[in-house]
N, C-alpha and C positions, 0 to 999 in steps of 0.2 A: 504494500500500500504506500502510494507515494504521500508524501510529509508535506504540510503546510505551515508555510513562515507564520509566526506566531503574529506579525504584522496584517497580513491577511487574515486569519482566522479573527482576530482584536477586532479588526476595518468589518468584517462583512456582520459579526456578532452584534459589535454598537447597533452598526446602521438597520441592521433586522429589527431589532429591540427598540428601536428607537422608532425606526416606521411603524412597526406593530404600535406602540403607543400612540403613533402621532395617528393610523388610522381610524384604531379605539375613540380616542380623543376627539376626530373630527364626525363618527359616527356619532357620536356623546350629544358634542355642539351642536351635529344636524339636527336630534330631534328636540334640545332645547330651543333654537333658533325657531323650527317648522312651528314646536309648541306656543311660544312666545308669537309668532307671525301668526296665528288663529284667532289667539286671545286678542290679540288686539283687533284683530279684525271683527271678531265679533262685539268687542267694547263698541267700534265704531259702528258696527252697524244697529247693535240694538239699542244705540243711541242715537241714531237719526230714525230709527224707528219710533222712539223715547218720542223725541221731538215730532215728528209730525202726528203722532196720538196727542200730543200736548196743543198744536195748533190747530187740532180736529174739535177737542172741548166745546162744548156749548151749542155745536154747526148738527144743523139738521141733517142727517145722513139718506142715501134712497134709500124707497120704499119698498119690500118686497116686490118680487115683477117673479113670472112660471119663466118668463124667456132666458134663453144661455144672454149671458155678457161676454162680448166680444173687449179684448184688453185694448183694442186696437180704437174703438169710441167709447166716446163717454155718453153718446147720446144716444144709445138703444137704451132702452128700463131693460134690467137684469137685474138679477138676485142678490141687491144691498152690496153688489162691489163695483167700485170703480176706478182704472188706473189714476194714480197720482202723479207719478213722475216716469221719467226714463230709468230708470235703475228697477222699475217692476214694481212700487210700492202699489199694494190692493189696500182698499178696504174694503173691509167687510161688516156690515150690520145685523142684528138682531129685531128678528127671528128670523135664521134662514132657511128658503123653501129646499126640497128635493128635488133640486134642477142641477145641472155639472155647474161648475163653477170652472172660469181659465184662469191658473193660479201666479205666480209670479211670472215673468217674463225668461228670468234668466233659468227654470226651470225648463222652457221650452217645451211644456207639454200642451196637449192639446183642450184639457177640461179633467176638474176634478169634481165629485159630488159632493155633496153638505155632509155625508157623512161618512168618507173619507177624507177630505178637510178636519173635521173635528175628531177624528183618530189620532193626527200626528200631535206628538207630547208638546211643544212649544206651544199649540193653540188652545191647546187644555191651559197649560200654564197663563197665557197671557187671559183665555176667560178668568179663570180664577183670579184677577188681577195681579202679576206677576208677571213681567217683561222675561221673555226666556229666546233663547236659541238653539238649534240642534244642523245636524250636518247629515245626510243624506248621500247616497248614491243615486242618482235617475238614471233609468236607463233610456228616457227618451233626450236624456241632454249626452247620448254619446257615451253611457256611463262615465260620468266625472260626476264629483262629488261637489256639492251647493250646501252653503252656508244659507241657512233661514234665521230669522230675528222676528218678535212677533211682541205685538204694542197693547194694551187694550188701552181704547177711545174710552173717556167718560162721559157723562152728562152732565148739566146744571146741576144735579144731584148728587152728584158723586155716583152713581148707576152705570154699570158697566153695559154702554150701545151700541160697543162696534169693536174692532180691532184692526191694527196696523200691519199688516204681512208685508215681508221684504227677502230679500234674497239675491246673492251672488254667486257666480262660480268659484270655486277655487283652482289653483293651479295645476296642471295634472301631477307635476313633479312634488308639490305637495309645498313648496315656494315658490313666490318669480322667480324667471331667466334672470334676472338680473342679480339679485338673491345671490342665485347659484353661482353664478360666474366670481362675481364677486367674492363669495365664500371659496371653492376651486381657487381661486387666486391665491388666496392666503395660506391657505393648506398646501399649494402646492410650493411657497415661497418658506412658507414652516418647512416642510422635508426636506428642500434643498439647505436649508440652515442647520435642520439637526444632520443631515447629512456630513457638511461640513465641521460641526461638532464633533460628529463620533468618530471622524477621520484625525481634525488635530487630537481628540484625549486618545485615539488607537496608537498613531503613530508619537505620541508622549511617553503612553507606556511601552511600547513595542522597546525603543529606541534604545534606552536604557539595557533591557536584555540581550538586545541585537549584538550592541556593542559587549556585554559581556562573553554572548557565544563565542565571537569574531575569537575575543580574547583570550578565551578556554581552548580553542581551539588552536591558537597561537602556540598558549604554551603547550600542548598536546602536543607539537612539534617541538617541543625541547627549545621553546624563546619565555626564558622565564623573567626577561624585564617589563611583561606588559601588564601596564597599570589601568585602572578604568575609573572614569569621574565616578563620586558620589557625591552629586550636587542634583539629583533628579526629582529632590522637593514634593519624593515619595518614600515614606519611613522604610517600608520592606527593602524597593530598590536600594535605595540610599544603605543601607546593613546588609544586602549582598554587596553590595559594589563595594565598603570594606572588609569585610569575611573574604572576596578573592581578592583585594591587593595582600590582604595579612596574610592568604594562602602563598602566594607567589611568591612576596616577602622570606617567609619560613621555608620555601623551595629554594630561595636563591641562596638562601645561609647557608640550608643544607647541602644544595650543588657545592655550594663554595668550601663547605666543612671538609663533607667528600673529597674535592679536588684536591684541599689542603693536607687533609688523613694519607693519603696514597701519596701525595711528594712526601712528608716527613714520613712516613715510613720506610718511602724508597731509598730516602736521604738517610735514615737510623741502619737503615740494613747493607747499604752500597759499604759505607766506612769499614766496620769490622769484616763485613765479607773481603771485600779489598785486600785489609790486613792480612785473613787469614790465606786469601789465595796467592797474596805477595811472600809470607812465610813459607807456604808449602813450596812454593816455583826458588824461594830459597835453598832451601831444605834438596828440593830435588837435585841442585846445581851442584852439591858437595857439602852443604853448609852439616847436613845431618852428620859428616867424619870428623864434625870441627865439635868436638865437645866442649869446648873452651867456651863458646858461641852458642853453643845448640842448644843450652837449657834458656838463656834469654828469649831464642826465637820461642821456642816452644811456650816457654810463660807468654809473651805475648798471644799466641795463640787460645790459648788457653782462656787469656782475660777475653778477648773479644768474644771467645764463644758463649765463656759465662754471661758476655751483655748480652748476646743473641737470645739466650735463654732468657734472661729478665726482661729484654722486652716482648718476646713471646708470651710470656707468661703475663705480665702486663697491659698489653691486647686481649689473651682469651677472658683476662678477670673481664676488663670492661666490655667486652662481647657479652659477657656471659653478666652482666647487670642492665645492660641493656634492653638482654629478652627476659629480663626477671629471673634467672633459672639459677643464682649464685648459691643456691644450696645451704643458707645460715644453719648453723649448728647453735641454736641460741638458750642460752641458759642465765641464771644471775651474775651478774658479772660486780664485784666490787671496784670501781672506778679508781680508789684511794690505791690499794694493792697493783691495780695494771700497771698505773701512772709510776710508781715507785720500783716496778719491774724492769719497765720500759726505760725509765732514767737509768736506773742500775745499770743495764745492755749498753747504751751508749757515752757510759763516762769514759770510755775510752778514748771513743771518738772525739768527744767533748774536750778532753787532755790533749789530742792531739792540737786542735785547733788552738787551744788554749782558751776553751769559754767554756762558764759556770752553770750547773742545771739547778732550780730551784723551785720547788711546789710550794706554791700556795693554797693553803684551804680555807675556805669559808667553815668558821668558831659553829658548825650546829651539833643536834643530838641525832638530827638523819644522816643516817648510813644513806653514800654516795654509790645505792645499788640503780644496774639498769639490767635490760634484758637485753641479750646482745652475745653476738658469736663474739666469743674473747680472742679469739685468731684474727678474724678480721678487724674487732677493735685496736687490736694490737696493730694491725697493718694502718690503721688508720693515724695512731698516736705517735711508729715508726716514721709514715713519711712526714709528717709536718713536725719533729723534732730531726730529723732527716735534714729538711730543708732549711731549718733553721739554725744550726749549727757550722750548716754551708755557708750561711749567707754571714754570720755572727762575726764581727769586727774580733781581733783577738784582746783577751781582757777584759770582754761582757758578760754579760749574766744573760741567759735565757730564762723565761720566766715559766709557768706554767699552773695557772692559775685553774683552783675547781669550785664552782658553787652551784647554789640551786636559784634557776630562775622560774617561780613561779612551779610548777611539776616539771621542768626540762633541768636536766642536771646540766648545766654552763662550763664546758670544757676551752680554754684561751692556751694560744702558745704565741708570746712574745718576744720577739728578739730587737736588736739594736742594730740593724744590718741597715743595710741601705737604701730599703724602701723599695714600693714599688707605686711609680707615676700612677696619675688618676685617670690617664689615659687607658694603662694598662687594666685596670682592677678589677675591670667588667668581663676583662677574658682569660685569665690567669687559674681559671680553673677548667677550661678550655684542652682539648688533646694537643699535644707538640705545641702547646704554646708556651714562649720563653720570652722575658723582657730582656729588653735591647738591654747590653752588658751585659747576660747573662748567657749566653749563648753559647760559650767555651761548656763541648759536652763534658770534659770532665771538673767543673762546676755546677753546673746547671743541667747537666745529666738529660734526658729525652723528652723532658716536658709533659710526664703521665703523671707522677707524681701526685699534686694535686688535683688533678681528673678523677685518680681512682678515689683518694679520699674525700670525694664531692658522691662521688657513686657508692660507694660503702656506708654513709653517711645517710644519703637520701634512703638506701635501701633498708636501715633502723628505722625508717622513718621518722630522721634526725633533718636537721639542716645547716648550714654552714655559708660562714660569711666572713668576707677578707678585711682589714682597714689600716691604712698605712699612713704614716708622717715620711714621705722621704728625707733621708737624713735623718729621721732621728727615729723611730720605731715601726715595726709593722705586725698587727694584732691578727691571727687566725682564730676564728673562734670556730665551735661548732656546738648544737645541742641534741642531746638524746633526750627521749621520753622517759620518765618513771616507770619503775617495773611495774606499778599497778594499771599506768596507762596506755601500758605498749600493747597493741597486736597488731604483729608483724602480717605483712602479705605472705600466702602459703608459695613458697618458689617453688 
C-alpha cells in the first residue's frame, strides 16, 4: 500500500471536516433563513389582511346573491364576495349561500363552495375572531405551495360580518432567486476561506514533522549534525523537535566517544606491542646469547605485557559495568577497617614519593558499615589513592576523610597536587581521558582509572564527584548508601 505525506493526508482531512461542517452549517442556515422568510411573510400578509378588515369596519358589505362571482367584476351580485385588490384580496360576508365561491386569485382555481371554504382552518380561525394563516399545496396552481392570511370584518357592533381572505405564492425553491444566489455566494466564498484555512493550519502542522523526517532520515544515513527548529509555537512539536536534537546531541558524543575509545586504545596497545615486538626482533638478532643484556630486555618485556594485561583487564571490568553483568559479591563491609587496609598496602608507595596518608573520621557512635563487594571497594579506594599519591607534591599529606552525610557514608581523598583546570572537571572521569601535563603514561598511566571508579561507584548505587583548586588542592569525593538503605540491582 502506497504511503501518504502526512501533509496530504492533514490538507484533505481539514478540508473534508471542515466542508462537512461548512455544508451542515449552510443546511442549518437554509432552513432558519427559509423559516425566518415565511414568518415574515406571513407577518406581512396577515397584516395587510389586518388592515383592510380594519378599513372594511362599519361598510355595508353585498348581499347574498344564488349566482357564482366572477373575481374578474365586481359588478355581477355573487355570494357576499368581492375582489378588493390585485394581490387577490376577497371578501366574504355572512351568511353565505351554497353557491362555488372563486377564491383568491393567486390560488388560480376555478371556484370553491361555502362549505369547503369554511373547512380550511384559517377561516375557522378568523370566524372565530382571530386573524390566522396557513400554507397549502394547490394542485390547480401547478402544485406550488400558497400562503393564505385571513381577517375577520366587524361591525358597528363589534359582530363578526365578513372576512378578509388573501393569498400569495410562494417560491418553488422555498426562497427567492435572489435569496439563493445571494446565500450560494456566501457559502461558496465561506468554503473557499475555510478551504484556505485548513491548508495554512495542515501545512503549519505538517511542516514541523516534515522537516523532522527529512532529518531522521539524514541521520539514518550516518549525518549526525542535523538539528531541527523548535520554534513551531506547538507544545508537542516544539518537545519532539528537542527530544531529536538531544537525540542526535547524545549520538554525536557517543560517535565521538567511540571514535575516541578505539584511537586511545589503538594508541595504549601500539606502544607496549611495539616494545615487545622491538625486544623479541632483539632477542632474535643474538641479543638472547648476551646474558649481560638479556635479562633487561626480557624485564622490559615482561612490564609491557603486564600493562597489556591491566589494560585488558580494565576494558572487560568496564565492559562488563556497562551491561550491568559485574557480578558484586556484596556483603557488610566496614569502611573504617578497608580504608586503614588500603593505606596500610600503599605506604610504600607513599614512602617512595615521599607523601603522608592520613584518615580522618567523623567523632560518631555509627559504625561506618555499607553493603558492598569489599574487592571492588577496595579497587575503588586503590585507584583514587593511586592517583593521588601520583599527582602529590613531595612532602604533602594526602588526606582521607570519612563521615556520614545524611544515610550516604561520605568517602573524600584529598591531595595537594596540582589541580585539575575547570575546563577539564567535566571529563576526567571520562575513558582515556588525561589533563594536559598529565599525559607522560608512566605518570598518568591510561586514563581508566577514574572511569572504573565512576563505574564501581555508580554500580553500589553510590555517586561521585570531582572539585579542585588548581595549585593548591583537588577533593574526590564519592558516597555509598547505608547498609539499611542499599538494594543493589541483581547483575
Amino acid at each position: 500500500m502506497k504511503s501518504i505525506p502526512i501533509r496530504t493526508r492533514l490538507i484533505t482531512s481539514y478540508i473534508l471536516v471542515l466542508l462537512l461542517g461548512m455544508g451542515l452549517a449552510a443546511v442549518w442556515v437554509g432552513v432558519l433563513v427559509e423559516k425566518l422568510y415565511l414568518d415574515t411573510l406571513r407577518e406581512n400578509l396577515l397584516a395587510q389582511a389586518t388592515l383592510t378588515a380594519v378599513s372594511l369596519e362599519g361598510q355595508p358589505l353585498p348581499l347574498p346573491s344564488s349566482q357564482t362571482y366572477l373575481q374578474t367584476s365586481n359588478t355581477i351580485p355573487g355570494v357576499h364576495t368581492r375582489l378588493l385588490s390585485e394581490q387577490g384580496a376577497v371578501v366574504v360576508s355572512f351568511p353565505m349561500t351554497a353557491v362555488d365561491i372563486l377564491p383568491p386569485a393567486a390560488e388560480n382555481a376555478i371556484s370553491l363552495t361555502s362549505e369547503e371554504l369554511l373547512e380550511r382552518h384559517e377561516i375557522q380561525q378568523a370566524i372565530q375572531g382571530t386573524p390566522a394563516t396557513a400554507i397549502r399545496t394547490v394542485p390547480a396552481a401547478e402544485t406550488r405551495r400558497v400562503l393564505y392570511a385571513a381577517a375577520p370584518v366587524y361591525a358597528s357592533d363589534q359582530s363578526i360580518i365578513g372576512l378578509v381572505y388573501l393569498a400569495t405564492p410562494l417560491p418553488r425553491a422555498g426562497l427567492p432567486l435572489s435569496i439563493i444566489l445571494k446565500m450560494g455566494g456566501v457559502v461558496l466564498f465561506a468554503m473557499l476561506l475555510v478551504s484556505a484555512i485548513g491548508y495554512w493550519l495542515s501545512r503549519r502542522l505538517a511542516l514541523p514533522v516534515e522537516i523532522i523526517a527529512h532529518a531522521a532520515d539524514a541521520v539514518s544515513r550516518g549525518d549526525l549534525t542535523r538539528q531541527v527548529p523548535v520554534k513551531a509555537g506547538i507544545k508537542e512539536l516544539d518537545s519532539l523537535g528537542r527530544s531529536f536534537n538531544e537525540m542526535t546531541a547524545s549520538l554525536r558524543h557517543a560517535d565521538q566517544a567511540k571514535t575516541a575509545f578505539i584511537a586511545d586504545v589503538t594508541h595504549e596497545l601500539r606502544t607496549p606491542l611495539t616494545v615487545i615486538k622491538g625486544t623479541i626482533e632483539t632477542l632474535e638478532d643474538g641479543a638472547l646469547e648476551d646474558t649481560q643484556n638479556r635479562g633487561f630486555l626480557l624485564s622490559a618485556m615482561q612490564r609491557e605485557t603486564d600493562r597489556l594485561i591491566r589494560l585488558t583487564h580494565d576494558l572487560l571490568l568496564l565492559t562488563r559495568a556497562d551491561s550491568g553483568v559485574l557480578n558484586l559479591k556484596c556483603q557488610t563491609v566496614d569502611l573504617v577497617d578497608l580504608l586503614h587496609a588500603r593505606c596500610d598496602y600503599f605506604k610504600a608507595a607513599a614512602k617512595a614519593h615521599q607523601v603522608a596518608l592520613n584518615i580522618n573520621l567523623q567523632p560518631t557512635s555509627r559504625p561506618f558499615n555499607v553493603y558492598a563487594d569489599p574487592d571492588r571497594l577496595a579497587q575503588i579506594v586503590d585507584n583514587l589513592l593511586d592517583n593521588a599519591i601520583r599527582y602529590s607534591p613531595v612532602g604533602s599529606v594526602i588526606r582521607i576523610n570519612l563521615e556520614w552525610d545524611s544515610n550516604e557514608a561520605h568517602c573524600s581523598v584529598i591531595d595537594s597536587g596540582p589541580g585539575i583546570p575547570v575546563k577539564d572537571l567535566p571529563f576526567i572521569f571520562e575513558r582515556f581521558y588525561r589533563v594536559e601535563g598529565a599525559r607522560d603514561r608512566h605518570s598518568g598511566g591510561a586514563g581508566l582509572g577514574l572511569s572504573i571508579v565512576r563505574s564501581l561507584v555508580e554500580a553500589h548505587n553510590g555517586r561521585i564527584m570531582a572539585e579542585s583548586n588548581p595549585g593548591v588542592e583537588t577533593r574526590l569525593h564519592f558516597w555509598l548508601p547505608c547498609q539499611a538503605d542499599t538494594q543493589l540491582p541483581k547483575n
